[in-house]
BARO-452102 format. One record per atom (N, C-alpha, C): residue in one letter; residue number from 1; x, y, z negated; atom name. Coordinates in Angstrom, 2 decimals. Each point is the difference from the previous one (the first is absolute). Example, Ala and Ser with C-alpha at 12.3 -4.5 7.8 and 13.67 -1.06 7.14 Angstrom:
> A,1,13.19,-5.69,-7.80,N .
> A,1,-0.89,1.19,0.00,CA .
> A,1,0.90,1.20,0.00,C .
> S,2,-0.35,1.05,0.72,N .
> S,2,0.82,1.19,-0.06,CA .
> S,2,-0.77,1.09,-0.73,C .
//
This chain:
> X,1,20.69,1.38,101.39,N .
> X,1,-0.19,-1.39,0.36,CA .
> X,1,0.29,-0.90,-1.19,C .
> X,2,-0.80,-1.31,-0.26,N .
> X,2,0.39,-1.09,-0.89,CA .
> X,2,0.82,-0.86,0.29,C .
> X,3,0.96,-0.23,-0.75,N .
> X,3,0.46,-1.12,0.20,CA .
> X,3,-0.55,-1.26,-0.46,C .
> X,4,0.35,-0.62,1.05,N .
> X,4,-0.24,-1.74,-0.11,CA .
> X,4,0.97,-1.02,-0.57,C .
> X,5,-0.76,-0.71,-1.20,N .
> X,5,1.11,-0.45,-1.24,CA .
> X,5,0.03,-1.72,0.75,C .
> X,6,1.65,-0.38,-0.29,N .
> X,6,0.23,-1.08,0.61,CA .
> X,6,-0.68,-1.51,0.57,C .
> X,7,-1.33,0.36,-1.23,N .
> X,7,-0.84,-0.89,0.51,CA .
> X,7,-1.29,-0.54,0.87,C .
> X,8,-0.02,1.82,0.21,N .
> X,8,-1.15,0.62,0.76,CA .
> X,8,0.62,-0.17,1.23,C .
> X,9,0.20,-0.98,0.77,N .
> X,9,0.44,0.38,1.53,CA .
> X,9,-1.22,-0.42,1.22,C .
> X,10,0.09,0.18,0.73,N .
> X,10,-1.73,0.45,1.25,CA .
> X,10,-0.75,-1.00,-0.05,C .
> X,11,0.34,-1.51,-0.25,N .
> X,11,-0.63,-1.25,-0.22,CA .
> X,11,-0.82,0.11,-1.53,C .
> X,12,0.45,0.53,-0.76,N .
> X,12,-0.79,0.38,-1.73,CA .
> X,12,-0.86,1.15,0.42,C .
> X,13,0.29,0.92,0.55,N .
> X,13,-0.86,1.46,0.69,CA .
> X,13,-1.30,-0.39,0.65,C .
> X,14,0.44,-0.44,0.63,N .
> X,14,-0.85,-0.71,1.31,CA .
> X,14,-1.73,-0.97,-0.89,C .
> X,15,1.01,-0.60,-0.48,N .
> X,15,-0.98,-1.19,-1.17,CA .
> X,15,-0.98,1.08,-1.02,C .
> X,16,0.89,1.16,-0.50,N .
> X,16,-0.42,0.56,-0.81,CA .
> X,16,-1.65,1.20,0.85,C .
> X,17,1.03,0.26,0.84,N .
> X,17,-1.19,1.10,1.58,CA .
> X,17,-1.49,-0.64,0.12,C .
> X,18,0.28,-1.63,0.23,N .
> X,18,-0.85,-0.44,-0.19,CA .
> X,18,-1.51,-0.30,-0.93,C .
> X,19,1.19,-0.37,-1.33,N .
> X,19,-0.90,-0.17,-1.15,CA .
> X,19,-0.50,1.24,-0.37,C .
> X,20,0.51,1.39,-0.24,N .
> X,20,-0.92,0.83,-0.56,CA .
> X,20,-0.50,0.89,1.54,C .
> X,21,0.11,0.20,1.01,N .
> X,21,-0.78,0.52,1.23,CA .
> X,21,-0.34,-0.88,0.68,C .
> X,22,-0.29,-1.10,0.23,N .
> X,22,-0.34,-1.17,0.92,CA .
> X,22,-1.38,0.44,-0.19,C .
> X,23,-1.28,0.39,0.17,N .
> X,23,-0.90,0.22,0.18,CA .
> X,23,-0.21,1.67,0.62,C .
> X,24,0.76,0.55,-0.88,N .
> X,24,0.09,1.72,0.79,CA .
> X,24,0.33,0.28,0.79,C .
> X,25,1.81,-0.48,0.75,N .
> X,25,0.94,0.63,0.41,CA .
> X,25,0.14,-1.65,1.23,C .
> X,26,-0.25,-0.90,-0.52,N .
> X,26,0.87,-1.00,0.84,CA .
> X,26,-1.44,-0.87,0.48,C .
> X,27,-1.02,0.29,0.26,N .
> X,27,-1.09,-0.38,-0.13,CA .
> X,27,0.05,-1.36,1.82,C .
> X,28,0.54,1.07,0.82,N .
> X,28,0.35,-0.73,1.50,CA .
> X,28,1.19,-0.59,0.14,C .
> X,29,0.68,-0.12,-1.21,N .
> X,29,1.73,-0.56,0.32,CA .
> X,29,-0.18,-1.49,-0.43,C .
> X,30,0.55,-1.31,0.51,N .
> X,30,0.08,-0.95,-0.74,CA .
> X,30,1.43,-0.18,-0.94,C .
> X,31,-0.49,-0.12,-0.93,N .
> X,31,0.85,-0.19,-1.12,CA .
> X,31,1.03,-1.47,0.69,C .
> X,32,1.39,0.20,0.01,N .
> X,32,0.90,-1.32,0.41,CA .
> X,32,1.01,0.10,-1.23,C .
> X,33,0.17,-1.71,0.11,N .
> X,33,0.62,-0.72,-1.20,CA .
> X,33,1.62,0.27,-0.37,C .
> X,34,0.19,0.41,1.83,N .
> X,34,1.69,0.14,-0.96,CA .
> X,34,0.30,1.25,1.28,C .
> X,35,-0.75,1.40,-0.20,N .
> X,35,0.50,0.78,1.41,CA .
> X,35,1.36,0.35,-0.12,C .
> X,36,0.00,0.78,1.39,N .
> X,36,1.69,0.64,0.13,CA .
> X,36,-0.38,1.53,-0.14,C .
> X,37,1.07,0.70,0.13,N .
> X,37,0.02,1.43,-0.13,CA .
> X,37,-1.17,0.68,0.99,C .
> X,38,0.40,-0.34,0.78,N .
> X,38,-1.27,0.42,0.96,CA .
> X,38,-1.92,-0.35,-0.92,C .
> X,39,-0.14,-1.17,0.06,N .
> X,39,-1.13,-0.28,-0.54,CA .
> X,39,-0.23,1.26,-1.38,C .
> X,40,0.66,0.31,-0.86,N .
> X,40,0.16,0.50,-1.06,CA .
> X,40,0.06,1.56,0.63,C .
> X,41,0.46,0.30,0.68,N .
> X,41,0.04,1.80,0.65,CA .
> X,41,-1.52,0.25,0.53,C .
> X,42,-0.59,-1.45,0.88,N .
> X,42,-1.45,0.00,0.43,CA .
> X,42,-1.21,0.33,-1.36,C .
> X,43,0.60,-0.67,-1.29,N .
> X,43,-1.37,-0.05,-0.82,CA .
> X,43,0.74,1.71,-0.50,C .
> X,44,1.65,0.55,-0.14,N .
> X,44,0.23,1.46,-0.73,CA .
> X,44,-1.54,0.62,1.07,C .
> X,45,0.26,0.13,1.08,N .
> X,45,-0.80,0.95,0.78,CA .
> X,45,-1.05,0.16,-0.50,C .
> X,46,-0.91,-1.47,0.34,N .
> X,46,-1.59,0.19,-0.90,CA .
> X,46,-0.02,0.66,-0.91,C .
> X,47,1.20,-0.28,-0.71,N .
> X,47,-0.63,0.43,-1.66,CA .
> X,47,0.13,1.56,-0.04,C .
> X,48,1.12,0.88,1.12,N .
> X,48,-0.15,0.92,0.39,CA .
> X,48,-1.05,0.91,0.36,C .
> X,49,-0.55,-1.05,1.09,N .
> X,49,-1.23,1.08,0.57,CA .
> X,49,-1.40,-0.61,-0.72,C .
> X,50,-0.23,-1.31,-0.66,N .
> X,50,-1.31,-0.12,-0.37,CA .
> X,50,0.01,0.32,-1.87,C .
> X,51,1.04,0.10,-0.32,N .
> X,51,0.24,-0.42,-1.64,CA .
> X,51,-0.22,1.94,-0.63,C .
> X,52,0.22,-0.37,-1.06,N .
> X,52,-0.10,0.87,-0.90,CA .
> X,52,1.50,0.56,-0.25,C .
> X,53,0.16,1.07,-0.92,N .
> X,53,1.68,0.37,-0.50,CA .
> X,53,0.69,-1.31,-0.51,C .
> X,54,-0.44,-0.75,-0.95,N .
> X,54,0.58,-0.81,-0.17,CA .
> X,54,0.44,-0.97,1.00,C .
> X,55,-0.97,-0.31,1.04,N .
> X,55,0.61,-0.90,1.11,CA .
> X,55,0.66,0.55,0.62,C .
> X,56,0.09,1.34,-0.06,N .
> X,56,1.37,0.74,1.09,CA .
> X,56,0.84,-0.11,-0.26,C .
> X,57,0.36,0.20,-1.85,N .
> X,57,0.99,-0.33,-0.48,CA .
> X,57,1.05,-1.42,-0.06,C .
> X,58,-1.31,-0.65,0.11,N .
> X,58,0.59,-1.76,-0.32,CA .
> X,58,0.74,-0.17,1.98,C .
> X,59,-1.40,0.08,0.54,N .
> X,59,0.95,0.57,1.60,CA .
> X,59,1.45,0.73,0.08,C .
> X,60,0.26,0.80,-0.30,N .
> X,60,1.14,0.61,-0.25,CA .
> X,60,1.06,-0.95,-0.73,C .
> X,61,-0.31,-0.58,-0.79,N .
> X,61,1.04,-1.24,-1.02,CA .
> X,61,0.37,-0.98,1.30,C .
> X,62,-1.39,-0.17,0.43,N .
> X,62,0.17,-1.49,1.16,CA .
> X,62,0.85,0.36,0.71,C .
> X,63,-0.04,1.15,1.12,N .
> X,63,1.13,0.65,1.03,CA .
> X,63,1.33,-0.16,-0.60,C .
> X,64,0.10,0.77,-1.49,N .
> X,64,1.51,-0.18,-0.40,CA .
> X,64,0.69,-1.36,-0.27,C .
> X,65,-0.94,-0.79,-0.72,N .
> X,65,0.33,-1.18,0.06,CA .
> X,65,0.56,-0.90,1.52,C .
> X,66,-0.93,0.28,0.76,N .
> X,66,0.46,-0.38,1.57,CA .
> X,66,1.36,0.19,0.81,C .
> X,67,0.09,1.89,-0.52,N .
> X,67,1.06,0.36,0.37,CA .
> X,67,1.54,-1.08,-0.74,C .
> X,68,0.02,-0.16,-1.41,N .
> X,68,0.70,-0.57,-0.78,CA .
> X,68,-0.04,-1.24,1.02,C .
> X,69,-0.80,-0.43,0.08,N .
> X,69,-0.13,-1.51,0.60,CA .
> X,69,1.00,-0.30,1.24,C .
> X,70,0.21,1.49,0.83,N .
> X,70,0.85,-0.57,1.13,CA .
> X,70,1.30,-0.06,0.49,C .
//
């Protein structure tokens, strides 16, 4: 597993899920301006089941980040 560096937390993930899979992976999700953990576990999934390795991976960051979050 990666760790997630202090500045990467699910709100930077989330933004980031977007910008490089927002057409692949997040294609049915609406992108929101300031989500919560939940919103951010919804776009890990997509990027899970529609994304590539790399979006599994960045998925995987998002979850840990979440977890940190609570």
């Amino acid at each position: 597993m990666s760790e997630t560096s202090p500045t990467e937390d699910y709100r930077t993930l989330y933004r980031r899920a977007f910008e490089e899979f927002g057409a692949m992976a997040l294609w049915n999700t609406r992108r929101l301006p300031s989500p919560r953990p939940a919103d951010a576990l919804v776009a890990a999934r997509a990027l899970r089941f529609e994304g590539n390795l790399a979006a599994r991976m960045l998925a995987e960051r998002i979850e840990e980040a979440c977890r940190a979050a609570d």
